[in-house]
C-alpha positions as CSV (number, residue, x, y, z in Angstrom):
1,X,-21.5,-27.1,-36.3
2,X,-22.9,-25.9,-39.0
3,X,-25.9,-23.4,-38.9
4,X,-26.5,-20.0,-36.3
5,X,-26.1,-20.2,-32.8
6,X,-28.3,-18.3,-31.0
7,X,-28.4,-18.5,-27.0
8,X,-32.1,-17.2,-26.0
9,X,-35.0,-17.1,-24.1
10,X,-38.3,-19.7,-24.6
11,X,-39.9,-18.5,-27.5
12,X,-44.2,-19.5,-27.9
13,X,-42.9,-21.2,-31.2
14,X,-40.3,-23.3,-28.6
15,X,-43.5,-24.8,-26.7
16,X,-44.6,-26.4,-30.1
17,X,-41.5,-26.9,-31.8
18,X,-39.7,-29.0,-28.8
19,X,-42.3,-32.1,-28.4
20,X,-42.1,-32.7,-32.2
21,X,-38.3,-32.6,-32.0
22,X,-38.2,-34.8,-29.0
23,X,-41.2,-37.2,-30.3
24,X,-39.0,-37.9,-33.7
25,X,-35.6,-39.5,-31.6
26,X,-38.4,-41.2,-29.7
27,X,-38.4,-39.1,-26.0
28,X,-42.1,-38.2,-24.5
29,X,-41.9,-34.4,-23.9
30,X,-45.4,-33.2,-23.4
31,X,-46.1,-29.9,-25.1
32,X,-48.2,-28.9,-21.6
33,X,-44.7,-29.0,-19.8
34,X,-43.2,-26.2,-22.4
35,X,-46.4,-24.2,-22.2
36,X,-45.7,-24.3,-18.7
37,X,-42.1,-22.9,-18.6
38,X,-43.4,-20.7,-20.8
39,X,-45.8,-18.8,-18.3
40,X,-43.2,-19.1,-15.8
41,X,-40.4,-17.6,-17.6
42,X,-42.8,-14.7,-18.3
43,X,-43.9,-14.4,-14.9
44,X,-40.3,-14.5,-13.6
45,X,-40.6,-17.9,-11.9
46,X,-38.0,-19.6,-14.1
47,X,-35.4,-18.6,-16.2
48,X,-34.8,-20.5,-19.8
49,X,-31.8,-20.8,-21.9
50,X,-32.9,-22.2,-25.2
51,X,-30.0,-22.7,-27.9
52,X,-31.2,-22.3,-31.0
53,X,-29.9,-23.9,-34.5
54,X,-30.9,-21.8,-37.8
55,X,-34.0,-20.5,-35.7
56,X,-35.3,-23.7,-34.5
57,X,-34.8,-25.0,-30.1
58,X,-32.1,-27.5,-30.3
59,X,-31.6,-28.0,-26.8
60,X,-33.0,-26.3,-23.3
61,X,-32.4,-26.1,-19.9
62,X,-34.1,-24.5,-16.9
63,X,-33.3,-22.7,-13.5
64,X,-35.5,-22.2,-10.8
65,X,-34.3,-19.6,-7.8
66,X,-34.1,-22.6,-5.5
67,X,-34.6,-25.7,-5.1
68,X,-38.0,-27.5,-4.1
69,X,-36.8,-30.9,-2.9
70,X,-33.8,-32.7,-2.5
71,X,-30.8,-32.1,-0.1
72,X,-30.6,-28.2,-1.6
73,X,-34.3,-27.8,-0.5
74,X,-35.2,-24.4,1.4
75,X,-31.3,-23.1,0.9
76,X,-31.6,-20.9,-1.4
77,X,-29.6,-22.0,-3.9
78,X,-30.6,-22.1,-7.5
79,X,-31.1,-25.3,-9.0
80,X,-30.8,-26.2,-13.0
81,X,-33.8,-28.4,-13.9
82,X,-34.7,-30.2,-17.1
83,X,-31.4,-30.2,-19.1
84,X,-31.7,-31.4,-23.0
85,X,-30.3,-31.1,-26.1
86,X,-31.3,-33.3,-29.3
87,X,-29.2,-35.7,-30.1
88,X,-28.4,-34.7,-33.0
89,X,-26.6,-30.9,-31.8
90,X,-25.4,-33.3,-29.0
91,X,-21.4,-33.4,-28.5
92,X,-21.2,-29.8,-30.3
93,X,-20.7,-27.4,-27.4
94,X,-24.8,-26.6,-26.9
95,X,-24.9,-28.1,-23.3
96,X,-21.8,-26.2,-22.3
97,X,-22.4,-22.9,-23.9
98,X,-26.5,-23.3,-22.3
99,X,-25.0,-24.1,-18.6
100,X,-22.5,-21.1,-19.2
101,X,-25.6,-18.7,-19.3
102,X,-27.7,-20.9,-16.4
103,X,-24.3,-20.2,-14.0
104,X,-23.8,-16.9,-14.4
105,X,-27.5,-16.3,-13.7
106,X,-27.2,-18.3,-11.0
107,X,-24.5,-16.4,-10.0
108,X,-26.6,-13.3,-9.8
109,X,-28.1,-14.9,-6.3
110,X,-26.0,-17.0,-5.0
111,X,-22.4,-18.8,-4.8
112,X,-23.4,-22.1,-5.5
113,X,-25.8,-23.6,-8.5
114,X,-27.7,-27.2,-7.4
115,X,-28.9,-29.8,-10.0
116,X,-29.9,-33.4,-10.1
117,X,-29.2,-36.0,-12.5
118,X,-30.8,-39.9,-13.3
119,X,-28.6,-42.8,-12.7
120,X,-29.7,-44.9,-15.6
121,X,-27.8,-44.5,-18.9
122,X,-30.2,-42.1,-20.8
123,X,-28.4,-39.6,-19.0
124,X,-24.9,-40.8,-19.6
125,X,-24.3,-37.2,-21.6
126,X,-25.7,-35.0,-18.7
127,X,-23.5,-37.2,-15.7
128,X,-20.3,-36.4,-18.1
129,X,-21.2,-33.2,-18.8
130,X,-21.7,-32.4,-15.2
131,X,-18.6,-33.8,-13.8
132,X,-16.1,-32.5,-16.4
133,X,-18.1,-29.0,-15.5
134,X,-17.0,-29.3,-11.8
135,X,-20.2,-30.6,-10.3
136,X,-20.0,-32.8,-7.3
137,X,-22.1,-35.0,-5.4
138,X,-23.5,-33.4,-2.5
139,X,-23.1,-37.2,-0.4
140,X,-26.6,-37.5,0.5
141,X,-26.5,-40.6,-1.6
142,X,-29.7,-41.5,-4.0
143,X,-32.4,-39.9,-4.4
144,X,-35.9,-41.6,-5.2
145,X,-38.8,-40.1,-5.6
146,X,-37.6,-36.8,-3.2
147,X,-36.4,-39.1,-0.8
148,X,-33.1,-40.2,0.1
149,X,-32.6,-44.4,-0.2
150,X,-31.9,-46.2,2.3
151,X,-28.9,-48.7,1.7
152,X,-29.5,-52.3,0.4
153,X,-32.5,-51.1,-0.6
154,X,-34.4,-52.2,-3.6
155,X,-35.3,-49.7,-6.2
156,X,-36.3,-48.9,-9.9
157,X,-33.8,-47.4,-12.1
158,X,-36.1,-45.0,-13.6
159,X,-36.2,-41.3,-14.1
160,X,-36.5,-40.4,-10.6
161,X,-33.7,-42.3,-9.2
162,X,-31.7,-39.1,-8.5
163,X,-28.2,-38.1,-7.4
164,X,-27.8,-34.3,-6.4
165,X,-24.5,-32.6,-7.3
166,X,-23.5,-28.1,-6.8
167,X,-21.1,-26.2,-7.9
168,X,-19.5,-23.1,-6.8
169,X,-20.2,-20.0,-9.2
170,X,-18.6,-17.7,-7.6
């Protein structure tokens, strides 16, 4: 890869940079959602790994001390949320070298590390990412809408069909 790596905190200039670079490969990532993890990063809600290219975000991803919903819910255990790197740093090491720092925080807490991933094939990257990292499916089955599905049932492959996946970290 060409360019500095630099493995950081959300920057302000992250919550305005991100939506454009999303918006131009044609993903809706809504500037209110960065501003967001922004206040919770600085209020110690949520911890952010941003890799950045030359100075500017090229990918993200998230961790919260535990999970909300989903099978992990009310465990304890940390959960990575909202996983992304443009596709243009995509297939360059970003995504590994941004879970590296997410698990050893996670680490910090807890032996195990939670996170959820879409079924349809916008997250194809993320499912192989996941797997060759270790992660493995908790058995609940799917997920839809933070509930489990029952079998034969019909569904929407959208962004909230959900499989749920941990990994030791310890």
């Amino acid at each position: 890869m060409d360019g500095q790596i630099c493995l950081r905190g959300m920057l302000w200039q992250d919550t305005l940079t991100l939506p454009q670079d999303f918006a131009a490969q044609g993903w809706n990532k809504p500037q209110e959602k960065y501003v967001q993890y922004y206040q919770e990063q600085q209020a110690g809600l949520r911890t952010i790994c941003v890799a950045a290219v030359d100075g500017r975000a090229a990918g993200y991803a998230t961790l919260v001390p535990q999970a909300a919903e989903g099978p992990f819910a009310g465990l304890g255990i940390p959960e990575i949320q909202d996983f992304n790197v443009l596709q243009r740093h995509q297939r360059q090491g970003l995504g590994n070298r941004i879970l590296d720092v997410l698990e050893r925080e996670a680490a910090r807490s807890c032996d195990r590390v939670s996170l959820a991933v879409g079924l349809h094939s916008g997250y194809g990257q993320a499912q192989r990412i996941y797997v060759k990292r270790g992660y493995l499916p908790d058995g609940s089955g799917v997920w839809y809408r933070g509930t489990p599905l029952a079998p034969y049932v019909p569904c929407c492959n959208d962004d909230e069909l959900l499989l749920y996946f941990s990994k030791s970290v310890r």
